[in-house]
Every structure is written in C-alpha cells, then in structure tokens.
N, C-alpha and C positions, 0 to 999 in steps of 0.2 A: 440611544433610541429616540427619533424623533418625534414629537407625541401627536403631530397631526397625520402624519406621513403613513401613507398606504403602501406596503410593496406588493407588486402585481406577479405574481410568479407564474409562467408559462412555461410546461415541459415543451420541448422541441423535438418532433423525430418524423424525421422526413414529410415536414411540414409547407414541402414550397408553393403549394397551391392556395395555402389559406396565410398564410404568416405576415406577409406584409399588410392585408386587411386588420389581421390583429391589432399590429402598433398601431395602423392608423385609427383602429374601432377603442383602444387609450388613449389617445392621446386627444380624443376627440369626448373624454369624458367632463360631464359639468363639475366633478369636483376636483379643483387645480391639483393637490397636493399629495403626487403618488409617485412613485419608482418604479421602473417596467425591467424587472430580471428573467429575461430569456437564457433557459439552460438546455443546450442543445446536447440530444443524447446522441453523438454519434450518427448523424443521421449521413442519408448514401445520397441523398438527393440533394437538391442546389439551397436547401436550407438557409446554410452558414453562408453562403454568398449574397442571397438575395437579404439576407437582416444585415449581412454587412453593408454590401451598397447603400440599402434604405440609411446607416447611422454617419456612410460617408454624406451623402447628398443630404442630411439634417445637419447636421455640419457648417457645411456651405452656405446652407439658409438661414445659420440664425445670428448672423448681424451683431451680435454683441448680445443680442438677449440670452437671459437664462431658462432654458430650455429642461422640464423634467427629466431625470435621467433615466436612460436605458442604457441596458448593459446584457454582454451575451456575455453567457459562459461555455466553453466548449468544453465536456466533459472525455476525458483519453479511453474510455472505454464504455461500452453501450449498458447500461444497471436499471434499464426500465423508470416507469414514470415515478414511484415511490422514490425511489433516491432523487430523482430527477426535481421533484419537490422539496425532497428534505435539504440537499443542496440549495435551492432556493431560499428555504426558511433560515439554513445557517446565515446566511449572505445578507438577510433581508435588515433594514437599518427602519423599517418603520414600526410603529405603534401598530401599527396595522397590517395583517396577513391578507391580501385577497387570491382566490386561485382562478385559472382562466387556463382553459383547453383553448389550443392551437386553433378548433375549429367548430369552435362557438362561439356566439354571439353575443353582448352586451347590448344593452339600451344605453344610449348615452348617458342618464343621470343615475346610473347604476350606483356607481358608488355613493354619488352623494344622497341620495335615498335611504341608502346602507348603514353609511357612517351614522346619520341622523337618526335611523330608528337604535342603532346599537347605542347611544348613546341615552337615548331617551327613555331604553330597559336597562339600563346599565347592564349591559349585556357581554360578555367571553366568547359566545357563541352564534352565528346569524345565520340563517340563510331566507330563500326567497321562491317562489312561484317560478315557474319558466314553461314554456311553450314547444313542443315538439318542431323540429322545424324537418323538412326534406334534405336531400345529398345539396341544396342551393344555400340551404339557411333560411327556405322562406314557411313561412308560419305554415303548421297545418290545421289548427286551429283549436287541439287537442293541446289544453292545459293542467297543468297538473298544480294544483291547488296545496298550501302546505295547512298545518295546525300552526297554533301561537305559539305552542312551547313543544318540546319535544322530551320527553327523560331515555333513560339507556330503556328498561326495560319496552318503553313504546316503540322505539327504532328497533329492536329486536323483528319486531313484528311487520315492517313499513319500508321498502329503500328509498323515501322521498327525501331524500339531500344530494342534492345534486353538486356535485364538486364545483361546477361554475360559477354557483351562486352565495358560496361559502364566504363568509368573514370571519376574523377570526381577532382577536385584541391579547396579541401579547404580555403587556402589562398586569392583563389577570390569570392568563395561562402557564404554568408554569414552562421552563424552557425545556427539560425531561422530559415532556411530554409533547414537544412540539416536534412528533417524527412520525411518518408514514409507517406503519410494519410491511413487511416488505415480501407480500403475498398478494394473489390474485384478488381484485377487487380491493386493493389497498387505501381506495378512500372512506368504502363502508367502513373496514376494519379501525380508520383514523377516526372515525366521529363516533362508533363505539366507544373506542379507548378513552376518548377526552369526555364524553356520558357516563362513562363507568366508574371514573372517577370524580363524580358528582358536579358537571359544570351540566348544566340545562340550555338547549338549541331551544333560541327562537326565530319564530318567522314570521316573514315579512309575505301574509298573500297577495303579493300585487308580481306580475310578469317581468322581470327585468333581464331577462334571458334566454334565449334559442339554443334548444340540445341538436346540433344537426347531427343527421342520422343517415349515412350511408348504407345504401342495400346491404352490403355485404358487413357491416361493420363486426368488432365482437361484442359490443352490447345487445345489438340483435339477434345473435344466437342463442337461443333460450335452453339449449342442452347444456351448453356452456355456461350460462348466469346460474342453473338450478347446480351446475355443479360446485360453482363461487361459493355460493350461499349457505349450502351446507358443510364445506368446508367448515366457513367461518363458525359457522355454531359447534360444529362439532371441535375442530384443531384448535382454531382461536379463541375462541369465547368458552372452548371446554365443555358445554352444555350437556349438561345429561340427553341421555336419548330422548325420553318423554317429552323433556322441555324442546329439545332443538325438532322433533317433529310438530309441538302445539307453535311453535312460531315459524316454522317452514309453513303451513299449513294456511296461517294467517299471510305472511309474505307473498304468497305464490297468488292468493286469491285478489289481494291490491296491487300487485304485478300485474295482474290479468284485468284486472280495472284500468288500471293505469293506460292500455294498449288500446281498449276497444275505441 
C-alpha cells in the first residue's frame, strides 16, 4: 500500500462520449499523487477503444517522464457497477480510495482538498458538497449542502453522499469491508454498511463536484429511486416495518428538497 497514493476508480459502460474528458479532468488534478483504474464493464460502444488510443498517444508523449498510472481493466462479462468497483478496490495499490462516475465532474483541486481535510479529521470516511449539473455538466446552480459528520442512523434518513465525492482511507477500513453489495443503489447500501459498523462520514461543505443529470437518466426516475430505498430498508438493512416507513418518510421529504 502506498501511503500517499490515491487510486481513482471509474466504472466504464458504454462511456464514449464522456470518458476521454474523465482521464483528462485526472490528470489535471492539483494533487500529484493518484492511480486512475478504469474497469470497463463490457461496454458495446467505442469505450475500450477510445481509453485505449488516449493511453497509446500518453505514451508517445511522455519523453522519459514518469507519468501517473492508468490502467484499464476489461472485465469478460457485464456484473454491473458494484462489482465494477469492487474490482477496482481489489486492484487498487493506494492508501487512498477515490470513486469517480464516467460522467461527472471533478474541480481540479478535488483531491487535494480531500486528502487535506481527511487528514486533519483523521478521518476513514469523506465526502463533500456537489452541484447539480445538466446532460452538459454545466452547473445549475442547485447545490446540495452536506453536515460535518454523518452516523449510520442519520444516513438512514438523508441520501446526501454522493458516490463522486467519496474518499475513502484503506488503512483504517478494514479490507472485509471494502465491497459494494451487490443491489440496486449499491453505493447507498456501501456507506450504510461501512456506518453500521461504527466508522463516522465526514464532510466537506465546499462544491468540488458536478452530478450531470441526463433527462432520461435512472436517477431521475423517482418510481424507481422510491422503489431503491425501500428495498434497502426493508431487504438490506432488515428494518422493521415502523422504523423503515419513519425513515422512508424522512428520506422522501429531503429528496424532494433536494430537487426543488
């Protein structure tokens, strides 16, 4: 494990329209010292070509210098973004977990922001503020605010962690515990899990990321998300009835805040 090293783990699936802006929205980050593990799930579109080209032409360009590494992984069958992480996380060689959707956006000093506040909580858990963006990525101006610390029982009630803004410190987390479950909504279900077992998310309220939001996408289906949610409380999380409706009840209300 290397103890400053970030590895940047991005699911790939049918990512050809945003993916080469990704590596370049890494590589253009202010803290040097990260790994970028792209695991493509099987994608049908020009994915795997267009990350290839981009790591033949990095290549060509770098002169003798040493260059952070990127690496694809192409995965022999399609298992969805939870394995597509998990795969990630096994692979990953740093001190550091960051997660990063194919088509979202970073501020450049994302990490190093990141790193610096987790360090200054002595922190297991991070995450951070982020900004609504359109099918562009361009801000709409509707931000979503976090709290300082988070417990399991407050996340029950809240889905404010947004998977792009996540860190994550291997070193205090145990490895057990470093795996997606492997259900819909599989990163609420992951920052439950690592809450549940007593590590505390803190945040950073300051913007350090863009959720772009395509019309159609399925986080915008809200039939679909009420039916996520209650899953989790009832399958995953086992909730009694009473409990998993006083926290759907609360969920639903700061969802609908969250929107307007």
């Amino acid at each position: 494990m290397q103890e400053e090293l970030v590895s940047v783990i991005v699911p790939v699936y049918n990512a050809g329209a945003y993916i080469e802006e990704t590596i370049r929205m890494v590589e253009c980050q202010t803290y040097p010292d990260w790994e970028l593990i792209l695991i493509d799930d099987c994608s049908d579109d020009d994915s795997r070509e267009i990350i290839g080209a981009y790591l033949e032409k990095r290549k060509e360009t770098e002169h003798g210098k040493k260059l952070q590494e990127i690496r694809l992984i192409s995965k022999e069958k399609n298992e969805g973004p939870a394995m597509a992480r998990n795969t990630g996380m096994a692979l990953s060689r740093g001190r550091y977990i960051a997660f990063l959707d194919a088509d979202d956006i970073w501020m450049a000093d994302k990490l190093r922001k990141q790193i610096e506040f987790m360090k200054e909580k002595d922190a297991a858990f991070i995450f951070s503020a982020y900004e609504f963006g359109d099918e562009y990525a361009k801000g709409t101006g509707k931000v979503v605010r976090v709290p300082e610390t988070l417990s399991y029982r407050k996340a029950l009630s809240r889905t404010v962690i947004f998977t792009t803004t996540v860190v994550l410190d291997k070193k205090k987390i145990p490895g057990e515990l470093l795996s997606m479950p492997v259900v819909k909504s599989e990163d609420t279900a992951f920052w439950w899990k690592l809450l549940r077992n007593g590590f505390t998310a803190y945040g950073l309220d300051e913007v350090l990321a863009i959720y772009r939001r395509p019309a159609k996408s399925l986080s915008s289906n809200k039939i679909e998300a009420i039916k996520r949610i209650w899953n989790l409380y009832r399958k995953q999380e086992k909730l009694p009835l009473v409990a998993a409706i006083y926290y759907f009840i609360f969920w639903a209300f700061r969802a609908t805040l969250r929107r307007i």
